[in-house]
N, C-alpha and C positions, 0 to 999 in steps of 0.2 A: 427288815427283810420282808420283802411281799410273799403271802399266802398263798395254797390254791385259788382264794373268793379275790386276789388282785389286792387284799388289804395291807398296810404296811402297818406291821407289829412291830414295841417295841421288845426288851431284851426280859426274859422271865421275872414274873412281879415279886417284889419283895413278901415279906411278911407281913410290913402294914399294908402294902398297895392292898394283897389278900386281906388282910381285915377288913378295907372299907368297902369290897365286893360282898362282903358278908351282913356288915352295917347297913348300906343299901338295901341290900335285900331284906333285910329287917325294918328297915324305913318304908320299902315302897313291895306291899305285900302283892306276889303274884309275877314281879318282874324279873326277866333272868338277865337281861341286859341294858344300859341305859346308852342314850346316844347323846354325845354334851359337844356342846360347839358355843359361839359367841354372838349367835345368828337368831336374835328372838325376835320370830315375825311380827307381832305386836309392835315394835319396836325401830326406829329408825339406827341408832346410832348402836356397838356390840355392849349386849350385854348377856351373860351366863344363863344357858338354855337347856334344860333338858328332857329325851322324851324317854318314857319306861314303854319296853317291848315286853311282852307277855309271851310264855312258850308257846303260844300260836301265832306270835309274828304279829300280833295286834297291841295297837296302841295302848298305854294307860293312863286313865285320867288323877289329873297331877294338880295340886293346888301351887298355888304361883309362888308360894315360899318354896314347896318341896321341891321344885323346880328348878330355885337359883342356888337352893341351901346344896343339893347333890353337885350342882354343877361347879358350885366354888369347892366342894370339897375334892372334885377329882380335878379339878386345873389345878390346886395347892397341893396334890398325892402325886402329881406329874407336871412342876415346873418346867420340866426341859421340851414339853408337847408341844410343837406347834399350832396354838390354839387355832390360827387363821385357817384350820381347816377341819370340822367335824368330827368325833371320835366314838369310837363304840365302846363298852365299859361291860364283860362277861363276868357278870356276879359270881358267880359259881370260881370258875380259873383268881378273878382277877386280874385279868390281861385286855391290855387295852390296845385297839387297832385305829389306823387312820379309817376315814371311813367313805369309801370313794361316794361319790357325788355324779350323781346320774343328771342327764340333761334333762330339758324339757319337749 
């Protein structure tokens, strides 16, 4: 179901999906939300991507493990996600949204 922000959320997160918005944010200090997609620019062919936003909307800096370790563990917390498109990951809720994709 799409949001006021145009995002399409899935259906209220379980208990563990909440636990690993919590775990996360234990992992990656400072971040309220992660964004995980298969899209790592580094990278030609897809591989698990993720970037930590900080509660001022700024990027954070992420070691290359912490990056694929977060993003395989939310593609395996939401098998049913269509990875081929971006997602957003609210540490705090738990709730994960598609994540539209602005042009250039």
């Amino acid at each position: 179901m799409p949001s006021l922000s145009g995002e399409a959320r899935y259906a209220a997160p379980s208990p563990s999906q909440q636990r690993l918005g919590v775990q996360l944010a234990d992992m990656i200090p400072g971040a309220v939300s992660v964004h995980v997609s298969l899209a790592d620019p580094k990278r030609r062919w897809p591989h698990p991507y993720t970037v930590a936003i900080d509660e001022r909307g700024e990027q954070l800096e992420l070691s290359r493990t912490t990056t694929k370790v977060a993003a395989r563990w939310v593609q395996r917390t939401w098998p049913e996600a269509d990875w081929t498109c971006p997602h957003s990951l609210d540490l705090a809720t738990g709730q994960l949204a598609v994540t539209a994709v602005r042009g250039r």
